[in-house]
PDB file of N, CA, C and O in Angstrom:
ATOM      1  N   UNK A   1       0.844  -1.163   0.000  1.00  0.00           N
ATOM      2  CA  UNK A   1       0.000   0.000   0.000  1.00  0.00           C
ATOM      3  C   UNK A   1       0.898   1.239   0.000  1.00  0.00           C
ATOM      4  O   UNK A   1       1.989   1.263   0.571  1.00  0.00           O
ATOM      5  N   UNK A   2       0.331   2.348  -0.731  1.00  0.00           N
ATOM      6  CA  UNK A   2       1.156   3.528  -0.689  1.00  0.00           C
ATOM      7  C   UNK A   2       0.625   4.809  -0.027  1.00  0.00           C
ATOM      8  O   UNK A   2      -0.233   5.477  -0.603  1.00  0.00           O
ATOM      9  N   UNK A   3       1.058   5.123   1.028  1.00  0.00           N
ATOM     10  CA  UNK A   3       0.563   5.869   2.124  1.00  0.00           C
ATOM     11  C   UNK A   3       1.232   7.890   2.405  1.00  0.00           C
ATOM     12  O   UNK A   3       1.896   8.439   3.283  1.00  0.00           O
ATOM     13  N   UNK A   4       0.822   8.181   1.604  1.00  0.00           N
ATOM     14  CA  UNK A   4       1.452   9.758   1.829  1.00  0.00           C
ATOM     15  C   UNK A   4       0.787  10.359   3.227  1.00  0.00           C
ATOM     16  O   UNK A   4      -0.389  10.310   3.585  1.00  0.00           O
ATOM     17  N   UNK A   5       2.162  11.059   4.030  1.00  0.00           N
ATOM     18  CA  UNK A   5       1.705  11.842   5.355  1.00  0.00           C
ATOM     19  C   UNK A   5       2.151  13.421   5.145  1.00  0.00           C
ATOM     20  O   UNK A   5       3.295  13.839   4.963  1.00  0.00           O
ATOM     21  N   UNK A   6       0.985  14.141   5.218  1.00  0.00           N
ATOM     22  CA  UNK A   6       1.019  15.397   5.016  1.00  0.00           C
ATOM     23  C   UNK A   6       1.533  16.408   6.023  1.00  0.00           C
ATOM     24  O   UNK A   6       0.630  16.958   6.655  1.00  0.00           O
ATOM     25  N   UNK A   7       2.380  16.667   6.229  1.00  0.00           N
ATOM     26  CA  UNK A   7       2.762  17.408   7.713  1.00  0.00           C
ATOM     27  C   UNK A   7       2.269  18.643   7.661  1.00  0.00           C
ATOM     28  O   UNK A   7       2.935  19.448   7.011  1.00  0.00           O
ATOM     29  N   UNK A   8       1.021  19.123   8.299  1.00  0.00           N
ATOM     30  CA  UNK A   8       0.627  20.571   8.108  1.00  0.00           C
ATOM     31  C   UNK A   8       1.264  21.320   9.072  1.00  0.00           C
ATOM     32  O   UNK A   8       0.647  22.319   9.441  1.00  0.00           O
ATOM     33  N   UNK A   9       2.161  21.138   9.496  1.00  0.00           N
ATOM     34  CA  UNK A   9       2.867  22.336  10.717  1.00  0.00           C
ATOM     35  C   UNK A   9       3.855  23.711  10.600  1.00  0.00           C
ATOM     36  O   UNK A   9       5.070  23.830  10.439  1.00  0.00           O
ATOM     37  N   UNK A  10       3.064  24.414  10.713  1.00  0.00           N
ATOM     38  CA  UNK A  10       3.735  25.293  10.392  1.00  0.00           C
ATOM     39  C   UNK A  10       5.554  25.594  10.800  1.00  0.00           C
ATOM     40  O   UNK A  10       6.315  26.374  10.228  1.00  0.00           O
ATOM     41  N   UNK A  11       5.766  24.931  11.640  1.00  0.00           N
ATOM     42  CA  UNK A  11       6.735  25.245  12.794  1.00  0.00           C
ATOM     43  C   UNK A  11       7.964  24.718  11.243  1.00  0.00           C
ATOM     44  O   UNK A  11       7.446  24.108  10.308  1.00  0.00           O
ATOM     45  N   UNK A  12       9.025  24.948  11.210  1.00  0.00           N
ATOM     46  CA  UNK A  12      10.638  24.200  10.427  1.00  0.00           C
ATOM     47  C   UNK A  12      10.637  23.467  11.401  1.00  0.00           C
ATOM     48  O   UNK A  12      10.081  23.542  12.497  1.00  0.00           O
ATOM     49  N   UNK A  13      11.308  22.730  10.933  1.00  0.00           N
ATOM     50  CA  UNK A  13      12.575  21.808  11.444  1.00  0.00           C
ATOM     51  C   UNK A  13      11.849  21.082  12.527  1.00  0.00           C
ATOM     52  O   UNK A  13      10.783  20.644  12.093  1.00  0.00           O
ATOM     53  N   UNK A  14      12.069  20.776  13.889  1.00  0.00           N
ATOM     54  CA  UNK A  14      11.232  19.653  14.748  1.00  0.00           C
ATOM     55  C   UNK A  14      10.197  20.466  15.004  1.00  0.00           C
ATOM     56  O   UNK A  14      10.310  21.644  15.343  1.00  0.00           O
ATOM     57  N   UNK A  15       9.316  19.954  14.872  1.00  0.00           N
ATOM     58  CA  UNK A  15       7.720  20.349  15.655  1.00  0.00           C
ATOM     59  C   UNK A  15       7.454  18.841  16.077  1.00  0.00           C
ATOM     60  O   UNK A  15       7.971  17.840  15.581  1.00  0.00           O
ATOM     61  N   UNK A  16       6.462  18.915  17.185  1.00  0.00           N
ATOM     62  CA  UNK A  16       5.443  17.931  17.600  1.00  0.00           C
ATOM     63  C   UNK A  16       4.839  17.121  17.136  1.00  0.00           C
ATOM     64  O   UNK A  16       4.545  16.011  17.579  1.00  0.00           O
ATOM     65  N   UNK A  17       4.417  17.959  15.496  1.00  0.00           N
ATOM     66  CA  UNK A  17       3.608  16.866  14.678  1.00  0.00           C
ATOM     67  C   UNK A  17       4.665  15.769  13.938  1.00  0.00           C
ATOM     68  O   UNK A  17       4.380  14.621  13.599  1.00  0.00           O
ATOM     69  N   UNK A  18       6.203  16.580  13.758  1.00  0.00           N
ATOM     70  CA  UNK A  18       7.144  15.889  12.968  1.00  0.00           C
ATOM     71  C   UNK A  18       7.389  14.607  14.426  1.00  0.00           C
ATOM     72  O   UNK A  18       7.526  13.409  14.177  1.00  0.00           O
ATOM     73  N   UNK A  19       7.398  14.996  15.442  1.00  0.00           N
ATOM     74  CA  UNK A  19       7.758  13.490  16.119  1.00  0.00           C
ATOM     75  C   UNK A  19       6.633  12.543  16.496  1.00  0.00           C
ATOM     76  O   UNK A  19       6.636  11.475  17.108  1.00  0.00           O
ATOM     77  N   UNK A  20       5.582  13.331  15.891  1.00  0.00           N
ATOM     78  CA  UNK A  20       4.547  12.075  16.176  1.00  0.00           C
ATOM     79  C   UNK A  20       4.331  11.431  14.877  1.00  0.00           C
ATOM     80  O   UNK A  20       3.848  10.301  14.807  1.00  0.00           O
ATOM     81  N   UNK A  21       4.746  12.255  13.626  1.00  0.00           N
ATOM     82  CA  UNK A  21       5.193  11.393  12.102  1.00  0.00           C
ATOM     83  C   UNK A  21       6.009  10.207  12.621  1.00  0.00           C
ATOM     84  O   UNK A  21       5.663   9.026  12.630  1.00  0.00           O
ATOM     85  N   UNK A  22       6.901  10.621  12.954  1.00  0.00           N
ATOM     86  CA  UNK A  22       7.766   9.369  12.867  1.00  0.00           C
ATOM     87  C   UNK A  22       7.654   8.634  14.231  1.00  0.00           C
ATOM     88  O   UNK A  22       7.884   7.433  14.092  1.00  0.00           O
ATOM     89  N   UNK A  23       7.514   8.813  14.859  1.00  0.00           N
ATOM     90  CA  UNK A  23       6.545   7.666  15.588  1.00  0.00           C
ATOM     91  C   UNK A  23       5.464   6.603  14.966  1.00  0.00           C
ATOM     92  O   UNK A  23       5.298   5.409  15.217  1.00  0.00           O
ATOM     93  N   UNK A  24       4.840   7.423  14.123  1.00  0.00           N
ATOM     94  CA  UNK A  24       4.512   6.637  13.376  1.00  0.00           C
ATOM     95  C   UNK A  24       4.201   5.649  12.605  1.00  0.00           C
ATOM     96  O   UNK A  24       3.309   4.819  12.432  1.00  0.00           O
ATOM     97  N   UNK A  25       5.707   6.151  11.983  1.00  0.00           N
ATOM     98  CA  UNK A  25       6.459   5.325  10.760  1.00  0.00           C
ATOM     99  C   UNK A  25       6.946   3.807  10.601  1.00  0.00           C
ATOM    100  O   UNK A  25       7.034   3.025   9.654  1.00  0.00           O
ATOM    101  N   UNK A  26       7.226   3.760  11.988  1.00  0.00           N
ATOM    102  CA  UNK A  26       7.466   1.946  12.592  1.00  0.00           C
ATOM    103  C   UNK A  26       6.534   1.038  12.313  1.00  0.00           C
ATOM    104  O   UNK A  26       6.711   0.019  11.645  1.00  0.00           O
ATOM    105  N   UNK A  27       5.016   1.575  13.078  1.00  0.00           N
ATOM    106  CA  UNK A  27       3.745   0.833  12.556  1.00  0.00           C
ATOM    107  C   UNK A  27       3.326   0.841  11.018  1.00  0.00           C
ATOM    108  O   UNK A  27       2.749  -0.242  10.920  1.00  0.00           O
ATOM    109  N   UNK A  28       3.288   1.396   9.854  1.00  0.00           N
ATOM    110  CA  UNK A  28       3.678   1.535   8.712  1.00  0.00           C
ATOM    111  C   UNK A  28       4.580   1.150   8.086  1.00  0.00           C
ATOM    112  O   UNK A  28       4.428   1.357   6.882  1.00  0.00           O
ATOM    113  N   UNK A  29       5.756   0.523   8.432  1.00  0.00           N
ATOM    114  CA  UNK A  29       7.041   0.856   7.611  1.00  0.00           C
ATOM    115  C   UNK A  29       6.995  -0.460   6.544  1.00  0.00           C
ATOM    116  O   UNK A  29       8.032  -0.616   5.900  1.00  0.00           O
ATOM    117  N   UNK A  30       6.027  -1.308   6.321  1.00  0.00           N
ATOM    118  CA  UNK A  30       6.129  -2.656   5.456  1.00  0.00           C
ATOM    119  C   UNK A  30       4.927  -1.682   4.280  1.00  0.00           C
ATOM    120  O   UNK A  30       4.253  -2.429   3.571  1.00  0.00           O
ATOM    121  N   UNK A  31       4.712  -0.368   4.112  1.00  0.00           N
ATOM    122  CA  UNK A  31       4.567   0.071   3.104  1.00  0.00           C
ATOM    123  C   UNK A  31       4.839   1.391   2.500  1.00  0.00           C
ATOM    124  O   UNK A  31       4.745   2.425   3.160  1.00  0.00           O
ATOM    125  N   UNK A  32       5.137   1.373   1.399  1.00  0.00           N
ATOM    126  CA  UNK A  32       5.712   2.685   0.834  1.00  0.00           C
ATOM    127  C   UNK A  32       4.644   3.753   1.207  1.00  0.00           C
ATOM    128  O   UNK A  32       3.474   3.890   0.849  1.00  0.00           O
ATOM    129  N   UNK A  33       5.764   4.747   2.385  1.00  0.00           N
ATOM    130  CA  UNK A  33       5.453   5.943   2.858  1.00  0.00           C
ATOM    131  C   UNK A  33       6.186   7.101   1.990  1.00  0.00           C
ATOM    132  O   UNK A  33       7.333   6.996   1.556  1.00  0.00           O
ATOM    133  N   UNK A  34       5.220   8.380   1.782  1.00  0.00           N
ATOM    134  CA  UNK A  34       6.129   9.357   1.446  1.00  0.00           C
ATOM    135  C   UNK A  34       5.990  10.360   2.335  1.00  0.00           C
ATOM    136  O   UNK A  34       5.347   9.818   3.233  1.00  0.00           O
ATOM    137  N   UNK A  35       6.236  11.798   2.755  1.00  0.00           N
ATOM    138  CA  UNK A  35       6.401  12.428   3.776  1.00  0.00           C
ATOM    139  C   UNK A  35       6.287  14.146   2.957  1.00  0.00           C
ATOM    140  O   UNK A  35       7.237  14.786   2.506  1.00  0.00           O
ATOM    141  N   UNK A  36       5.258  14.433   2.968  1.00  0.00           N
ATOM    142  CA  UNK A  36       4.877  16.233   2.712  1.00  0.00           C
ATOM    143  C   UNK A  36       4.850  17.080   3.520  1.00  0.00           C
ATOM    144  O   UNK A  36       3.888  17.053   4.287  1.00  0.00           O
ATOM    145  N   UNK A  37       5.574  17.851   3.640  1.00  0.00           N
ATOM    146  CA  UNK A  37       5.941  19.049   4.716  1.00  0.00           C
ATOM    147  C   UNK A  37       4.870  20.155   3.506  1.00  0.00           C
ATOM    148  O   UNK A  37       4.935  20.269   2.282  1.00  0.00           O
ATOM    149  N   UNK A  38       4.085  20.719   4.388  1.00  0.00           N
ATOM    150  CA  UNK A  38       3.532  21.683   3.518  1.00  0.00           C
ATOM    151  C   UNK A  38       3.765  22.730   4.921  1.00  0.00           C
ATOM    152  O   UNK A  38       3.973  22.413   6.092  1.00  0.00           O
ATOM    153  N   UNK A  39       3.653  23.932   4.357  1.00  0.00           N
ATOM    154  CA  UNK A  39       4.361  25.166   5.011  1.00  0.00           C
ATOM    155  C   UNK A  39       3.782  26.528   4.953  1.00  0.00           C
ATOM    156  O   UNK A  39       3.411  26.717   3.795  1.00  0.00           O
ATOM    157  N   UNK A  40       3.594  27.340   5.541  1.00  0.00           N
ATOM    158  CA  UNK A  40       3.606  28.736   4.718  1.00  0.00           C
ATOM    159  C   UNK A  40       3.637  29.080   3.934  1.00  0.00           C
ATOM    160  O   UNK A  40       2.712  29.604   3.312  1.00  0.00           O
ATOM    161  N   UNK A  41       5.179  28.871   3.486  1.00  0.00           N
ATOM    162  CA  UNK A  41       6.181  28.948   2.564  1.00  0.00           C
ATOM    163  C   UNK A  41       5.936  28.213   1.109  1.00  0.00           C
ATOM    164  O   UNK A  41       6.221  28.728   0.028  1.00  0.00           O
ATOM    165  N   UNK A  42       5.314  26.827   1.305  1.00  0.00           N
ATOM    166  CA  UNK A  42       5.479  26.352   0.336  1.00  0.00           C
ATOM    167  C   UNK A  42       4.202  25.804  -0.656  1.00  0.00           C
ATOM    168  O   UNK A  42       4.160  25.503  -1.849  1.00  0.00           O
ATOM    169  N   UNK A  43       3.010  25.829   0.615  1.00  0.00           N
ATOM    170  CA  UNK A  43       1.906  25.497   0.279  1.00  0.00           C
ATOM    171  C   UNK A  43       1.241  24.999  -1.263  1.00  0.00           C
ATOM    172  O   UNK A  43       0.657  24.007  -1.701  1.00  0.00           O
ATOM    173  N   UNK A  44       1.701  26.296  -1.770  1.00  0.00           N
ATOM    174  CA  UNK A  44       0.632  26.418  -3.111  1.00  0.00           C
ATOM    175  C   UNK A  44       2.064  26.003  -4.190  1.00  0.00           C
ATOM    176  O   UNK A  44       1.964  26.421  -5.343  1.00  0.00           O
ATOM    177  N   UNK A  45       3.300  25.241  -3.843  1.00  0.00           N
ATOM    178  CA  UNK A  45       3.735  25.069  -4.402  1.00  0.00           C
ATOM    179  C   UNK A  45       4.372  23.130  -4.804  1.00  0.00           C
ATOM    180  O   UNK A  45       5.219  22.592  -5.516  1.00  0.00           O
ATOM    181  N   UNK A  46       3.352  22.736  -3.857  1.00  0.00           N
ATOM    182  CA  UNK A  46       3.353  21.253  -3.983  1.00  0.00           C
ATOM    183  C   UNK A  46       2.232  20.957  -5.347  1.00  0.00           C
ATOM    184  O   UNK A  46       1.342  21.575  -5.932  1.00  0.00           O
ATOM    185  N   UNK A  47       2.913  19.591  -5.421  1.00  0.00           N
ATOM    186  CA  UNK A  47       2.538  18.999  -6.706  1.00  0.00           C
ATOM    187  C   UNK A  47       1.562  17.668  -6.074  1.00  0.00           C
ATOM    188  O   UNK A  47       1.878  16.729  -5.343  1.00  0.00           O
ATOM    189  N   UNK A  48       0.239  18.052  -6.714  1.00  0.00           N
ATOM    190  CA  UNK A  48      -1.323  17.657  -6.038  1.00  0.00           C
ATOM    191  C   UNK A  48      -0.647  16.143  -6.877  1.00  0.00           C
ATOM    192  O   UNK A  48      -0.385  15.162  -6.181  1.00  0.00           O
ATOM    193  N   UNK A  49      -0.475  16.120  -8.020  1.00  0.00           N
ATOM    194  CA  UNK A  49      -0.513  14.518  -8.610  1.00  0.00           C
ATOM    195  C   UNK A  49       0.952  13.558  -7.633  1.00  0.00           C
ATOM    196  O   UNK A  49       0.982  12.333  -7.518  1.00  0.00           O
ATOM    197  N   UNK A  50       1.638  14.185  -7.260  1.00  0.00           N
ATOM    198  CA  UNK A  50       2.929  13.443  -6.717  1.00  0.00           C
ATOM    199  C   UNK A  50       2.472  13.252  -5.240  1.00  0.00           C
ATOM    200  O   UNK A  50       3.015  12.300  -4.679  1.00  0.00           O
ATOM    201  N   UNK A  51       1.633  13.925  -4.545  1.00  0.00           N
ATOM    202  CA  UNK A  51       0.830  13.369  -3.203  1.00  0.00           C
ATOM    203  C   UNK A  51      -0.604  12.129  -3.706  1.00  0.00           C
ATOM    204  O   UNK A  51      -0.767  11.165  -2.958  1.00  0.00           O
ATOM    205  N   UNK A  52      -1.638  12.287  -5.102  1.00  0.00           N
ATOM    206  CA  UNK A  52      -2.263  11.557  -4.792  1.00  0.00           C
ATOM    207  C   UNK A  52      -2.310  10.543  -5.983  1.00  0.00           C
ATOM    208  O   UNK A  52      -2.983   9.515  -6.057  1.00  0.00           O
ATOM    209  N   UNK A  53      -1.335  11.133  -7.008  1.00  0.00           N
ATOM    210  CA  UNK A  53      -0.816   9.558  -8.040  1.00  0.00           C
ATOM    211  C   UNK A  53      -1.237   8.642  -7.795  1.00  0.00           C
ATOM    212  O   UNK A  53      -2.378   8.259  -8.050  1.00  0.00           O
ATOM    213  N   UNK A  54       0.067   7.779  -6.933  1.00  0.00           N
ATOM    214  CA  UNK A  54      -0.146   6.827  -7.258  1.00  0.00           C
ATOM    215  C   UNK A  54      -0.293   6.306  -5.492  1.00  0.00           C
ATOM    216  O   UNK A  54       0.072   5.162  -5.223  1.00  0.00           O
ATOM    217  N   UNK A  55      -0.779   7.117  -4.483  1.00  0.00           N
ATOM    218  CA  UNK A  55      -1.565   6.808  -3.153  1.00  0.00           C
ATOM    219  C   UNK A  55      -2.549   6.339  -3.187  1.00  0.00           C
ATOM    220  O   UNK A  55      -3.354   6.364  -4.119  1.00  0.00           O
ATOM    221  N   UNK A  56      -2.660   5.737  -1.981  1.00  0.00           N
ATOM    222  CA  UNK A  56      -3.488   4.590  -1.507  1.00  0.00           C
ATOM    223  C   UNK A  56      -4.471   5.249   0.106  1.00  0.00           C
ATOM    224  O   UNK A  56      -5.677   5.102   0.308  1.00  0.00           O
ATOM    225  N   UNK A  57      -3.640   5.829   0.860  1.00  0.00           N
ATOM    226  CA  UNK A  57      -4.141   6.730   1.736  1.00  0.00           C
ATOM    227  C   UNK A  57      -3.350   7.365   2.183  1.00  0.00           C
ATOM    228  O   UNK A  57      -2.136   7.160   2.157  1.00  0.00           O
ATOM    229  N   UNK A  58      -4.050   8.432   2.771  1.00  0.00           N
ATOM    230  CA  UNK A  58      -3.205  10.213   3.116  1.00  0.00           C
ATOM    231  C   UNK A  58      -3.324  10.125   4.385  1.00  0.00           C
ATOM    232  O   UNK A  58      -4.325   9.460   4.651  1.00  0.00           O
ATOM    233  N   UNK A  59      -2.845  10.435   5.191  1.00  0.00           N
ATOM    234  CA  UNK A  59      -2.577  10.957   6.840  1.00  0.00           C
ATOM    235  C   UNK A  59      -2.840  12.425   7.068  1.00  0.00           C
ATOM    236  O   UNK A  59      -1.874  13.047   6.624  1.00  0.00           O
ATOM    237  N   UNK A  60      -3.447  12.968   7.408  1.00  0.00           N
ATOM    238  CA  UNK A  60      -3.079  14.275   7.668  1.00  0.00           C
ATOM    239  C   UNK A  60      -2.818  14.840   8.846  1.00  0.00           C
ATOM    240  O   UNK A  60      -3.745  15.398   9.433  1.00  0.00           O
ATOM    241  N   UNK A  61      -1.458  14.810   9.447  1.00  0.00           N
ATOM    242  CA  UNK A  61      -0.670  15.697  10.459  1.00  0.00           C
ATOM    243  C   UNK A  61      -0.749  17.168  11.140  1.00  0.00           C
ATOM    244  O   UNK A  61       0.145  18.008  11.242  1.00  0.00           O
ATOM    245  N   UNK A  62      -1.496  17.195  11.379  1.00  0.00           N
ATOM    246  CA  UNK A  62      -1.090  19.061  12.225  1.00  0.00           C
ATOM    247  C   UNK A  62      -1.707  19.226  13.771  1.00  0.00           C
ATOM    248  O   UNK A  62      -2.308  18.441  14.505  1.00  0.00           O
ATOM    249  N   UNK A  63      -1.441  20.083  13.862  1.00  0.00           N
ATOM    250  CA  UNK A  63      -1.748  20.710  14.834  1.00  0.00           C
ATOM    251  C   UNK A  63      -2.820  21.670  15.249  1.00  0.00           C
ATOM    252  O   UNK A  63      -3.039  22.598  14.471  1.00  0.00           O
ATOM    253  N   UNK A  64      -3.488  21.599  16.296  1.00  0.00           N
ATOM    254  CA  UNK A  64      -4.843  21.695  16.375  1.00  0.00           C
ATOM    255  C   UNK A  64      -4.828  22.946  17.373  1.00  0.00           C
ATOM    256  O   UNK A  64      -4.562  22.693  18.548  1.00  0.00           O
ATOM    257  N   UNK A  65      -5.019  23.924  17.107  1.00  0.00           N
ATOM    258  CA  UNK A  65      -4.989  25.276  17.812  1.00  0.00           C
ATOM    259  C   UNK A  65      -6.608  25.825  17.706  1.00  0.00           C
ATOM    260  O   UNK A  65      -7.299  26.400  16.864  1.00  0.00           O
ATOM    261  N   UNK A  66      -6.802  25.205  19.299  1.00  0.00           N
ATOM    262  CA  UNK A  66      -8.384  25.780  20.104  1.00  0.00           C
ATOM    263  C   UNK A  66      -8.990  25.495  18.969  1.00  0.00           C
ATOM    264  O   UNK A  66      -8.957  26.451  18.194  1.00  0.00           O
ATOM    265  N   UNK A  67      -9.590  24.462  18.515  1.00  0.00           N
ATOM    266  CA  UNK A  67     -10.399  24.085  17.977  1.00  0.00           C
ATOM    267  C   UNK A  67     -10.391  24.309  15.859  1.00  0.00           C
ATOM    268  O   UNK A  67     -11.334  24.007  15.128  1.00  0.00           O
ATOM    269  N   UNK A  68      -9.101  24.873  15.427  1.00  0.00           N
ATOM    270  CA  UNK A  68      -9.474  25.157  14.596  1.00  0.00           C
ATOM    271  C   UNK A  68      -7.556  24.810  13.550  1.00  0.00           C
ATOM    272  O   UNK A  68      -6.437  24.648  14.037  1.00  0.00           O
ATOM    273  N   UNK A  69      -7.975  24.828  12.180  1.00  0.00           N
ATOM    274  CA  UNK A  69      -6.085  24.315  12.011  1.00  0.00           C
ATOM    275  C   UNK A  69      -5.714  25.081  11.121  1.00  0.00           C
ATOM    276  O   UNK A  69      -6.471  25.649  10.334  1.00  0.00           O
ATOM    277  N   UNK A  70      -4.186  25.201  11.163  1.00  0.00           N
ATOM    278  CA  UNK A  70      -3.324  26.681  10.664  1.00  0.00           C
ATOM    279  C   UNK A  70      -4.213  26.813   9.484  1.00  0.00           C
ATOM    280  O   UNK A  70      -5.123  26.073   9.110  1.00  0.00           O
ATOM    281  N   UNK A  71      -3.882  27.605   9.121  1.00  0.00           N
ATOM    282  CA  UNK A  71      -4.444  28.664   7.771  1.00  0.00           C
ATOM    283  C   UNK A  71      -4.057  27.840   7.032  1.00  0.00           C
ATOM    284  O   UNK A  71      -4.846  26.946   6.723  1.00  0.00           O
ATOM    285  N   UNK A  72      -2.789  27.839   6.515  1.00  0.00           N
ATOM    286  CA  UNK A  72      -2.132  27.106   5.257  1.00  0.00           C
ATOM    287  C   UNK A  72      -2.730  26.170   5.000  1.00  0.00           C
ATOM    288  O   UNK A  72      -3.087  25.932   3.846  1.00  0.00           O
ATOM    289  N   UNK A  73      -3.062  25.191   6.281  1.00  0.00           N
ATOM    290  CA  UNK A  73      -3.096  23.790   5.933  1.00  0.00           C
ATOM    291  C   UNK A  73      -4.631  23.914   5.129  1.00  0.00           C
ATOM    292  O   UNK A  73      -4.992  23.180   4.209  1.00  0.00           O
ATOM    293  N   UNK A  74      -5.427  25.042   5.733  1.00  0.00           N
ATOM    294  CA  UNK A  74      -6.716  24.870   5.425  1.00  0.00           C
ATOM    295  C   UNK A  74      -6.774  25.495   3.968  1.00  0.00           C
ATOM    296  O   UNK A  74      -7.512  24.914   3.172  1.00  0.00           O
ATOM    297  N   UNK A  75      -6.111  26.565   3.545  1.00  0.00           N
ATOM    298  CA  UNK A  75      -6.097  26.551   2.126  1.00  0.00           C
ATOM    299  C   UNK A  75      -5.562  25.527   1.047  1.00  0.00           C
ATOM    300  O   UNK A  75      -5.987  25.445  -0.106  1.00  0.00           O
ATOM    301  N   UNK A  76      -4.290  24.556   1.760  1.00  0.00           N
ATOM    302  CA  UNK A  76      -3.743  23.428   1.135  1.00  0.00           C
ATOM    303  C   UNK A  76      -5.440  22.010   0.643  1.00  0.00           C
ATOM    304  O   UNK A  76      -5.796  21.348  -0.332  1.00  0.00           O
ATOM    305  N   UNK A  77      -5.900  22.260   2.029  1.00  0.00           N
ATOM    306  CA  UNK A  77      -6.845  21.248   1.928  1.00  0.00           C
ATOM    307  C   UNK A  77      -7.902  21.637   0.693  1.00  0.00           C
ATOM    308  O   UNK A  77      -8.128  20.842  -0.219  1.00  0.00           O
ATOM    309  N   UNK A  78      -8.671  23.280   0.795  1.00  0.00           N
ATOM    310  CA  UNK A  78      -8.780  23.636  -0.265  1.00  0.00           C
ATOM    311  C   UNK A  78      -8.803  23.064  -1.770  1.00  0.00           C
ATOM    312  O   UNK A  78      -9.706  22.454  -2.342  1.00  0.00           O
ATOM    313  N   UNK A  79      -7.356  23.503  -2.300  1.00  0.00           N
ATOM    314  CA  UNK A  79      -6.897  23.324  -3.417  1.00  0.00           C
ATOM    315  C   UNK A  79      -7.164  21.962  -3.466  1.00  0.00           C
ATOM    316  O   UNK A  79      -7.619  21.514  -4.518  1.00  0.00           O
ATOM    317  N   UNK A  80      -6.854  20.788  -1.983  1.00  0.00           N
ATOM    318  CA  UNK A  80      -6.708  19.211  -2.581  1.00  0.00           C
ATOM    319  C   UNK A  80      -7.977  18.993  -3.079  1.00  0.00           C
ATOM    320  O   UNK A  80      -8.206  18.471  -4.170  1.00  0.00           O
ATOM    321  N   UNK A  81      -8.888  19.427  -2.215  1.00  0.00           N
ATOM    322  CA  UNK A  81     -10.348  19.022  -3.092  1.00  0.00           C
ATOM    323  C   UNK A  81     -10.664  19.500  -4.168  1.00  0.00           C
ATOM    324  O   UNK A  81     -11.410  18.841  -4.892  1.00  0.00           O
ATOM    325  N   UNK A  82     -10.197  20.771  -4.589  1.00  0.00           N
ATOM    326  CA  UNK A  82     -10.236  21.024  -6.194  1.00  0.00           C
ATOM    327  C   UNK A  82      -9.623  19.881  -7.355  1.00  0.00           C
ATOM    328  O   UNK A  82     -10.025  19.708  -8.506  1.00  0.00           O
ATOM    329  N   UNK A  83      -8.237  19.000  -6.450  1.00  0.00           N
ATOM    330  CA  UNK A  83      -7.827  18.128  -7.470  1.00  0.00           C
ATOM    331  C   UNK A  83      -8.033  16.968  -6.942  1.00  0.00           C
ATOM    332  O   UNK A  83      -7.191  16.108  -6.683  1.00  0.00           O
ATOM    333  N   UNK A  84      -9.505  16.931  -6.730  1.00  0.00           N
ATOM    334  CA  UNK A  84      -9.784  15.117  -6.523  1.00  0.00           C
ATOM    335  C   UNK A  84      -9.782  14.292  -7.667  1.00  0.00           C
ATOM    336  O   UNK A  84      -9.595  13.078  -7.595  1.00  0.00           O
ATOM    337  N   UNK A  85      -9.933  14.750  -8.458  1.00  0.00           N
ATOM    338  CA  UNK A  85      -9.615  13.712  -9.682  1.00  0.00           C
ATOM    339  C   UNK A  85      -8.757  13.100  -9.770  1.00  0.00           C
ATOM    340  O   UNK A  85      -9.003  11.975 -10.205  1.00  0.00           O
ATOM    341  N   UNK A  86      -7.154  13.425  -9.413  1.00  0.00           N
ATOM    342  CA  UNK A  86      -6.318  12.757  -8.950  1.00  0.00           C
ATOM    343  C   UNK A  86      -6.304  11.376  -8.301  1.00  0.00           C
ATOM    344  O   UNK A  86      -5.729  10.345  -8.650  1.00  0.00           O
ATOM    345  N   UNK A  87      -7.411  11.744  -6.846  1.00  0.00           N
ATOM    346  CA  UNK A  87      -7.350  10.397  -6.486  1.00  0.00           C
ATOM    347  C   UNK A  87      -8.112   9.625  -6.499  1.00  0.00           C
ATOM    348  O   UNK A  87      -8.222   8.851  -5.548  1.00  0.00           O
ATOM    349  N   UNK A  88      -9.328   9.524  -8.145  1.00  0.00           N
ATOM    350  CA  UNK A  88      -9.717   8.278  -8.326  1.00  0.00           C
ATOM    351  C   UNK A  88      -9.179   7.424  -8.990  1.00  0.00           C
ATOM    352  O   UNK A  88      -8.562   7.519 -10.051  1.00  0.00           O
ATOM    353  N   UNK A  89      -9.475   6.329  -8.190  1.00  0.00           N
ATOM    354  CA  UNK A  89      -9.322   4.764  -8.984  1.00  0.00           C
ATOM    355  C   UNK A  89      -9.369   4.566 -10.205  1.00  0.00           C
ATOM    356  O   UNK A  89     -10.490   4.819 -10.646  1.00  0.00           O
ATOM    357  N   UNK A  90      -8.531   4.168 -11.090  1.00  0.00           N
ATOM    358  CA  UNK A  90      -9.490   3.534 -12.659  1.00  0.00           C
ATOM    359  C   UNK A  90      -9.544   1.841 -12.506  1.00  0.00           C
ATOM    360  O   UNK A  90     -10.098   1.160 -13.369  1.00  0.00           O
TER     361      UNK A  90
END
């Protein structure tokens, strides 16, 4: 199975959500994982077909501030549902 994990955290380098990724990763690791840092920074610059190609299921990682989740991630999520076509089956 091919399993993409979306890291919505805003934070670089270690955040919370990055050590509970790889915590993770152990229970998973007998299938191809890939690992998306989406960012501020980089958001609108990931490639929708290389997260839901050739995936099987998505994780989505972040962090949950009083009830509601970073901005980015929520415009990232956005755009993913604009490219669901991506992740149907043929």
């Amino acid at each position: 199975m091919n399993i993409s994990i979306i890291n919505g955290s805003p934070k670089p380098g270690k955040s919370t959500t990055e050590l509970m990724i790889e915590y993770l990763i152990p229970f998973i690791s007998e299938n191809t994982v890939s690992i998306h840092n989406i960012n501020r920074a980089n958001w609108d610059k990931i490639q929708f077909a290389e997260i839901g190609g050739g995936c099987d299921t998505l994780i989505f990682a972040f962090p949950l501030y009083v009830d509601s989740i970073p901005s980015h991630m929520l415009r990232f999520l956005i755009e993913l549902e604009k490219q669901k076509q991506l992740f149907r089956k043929k």
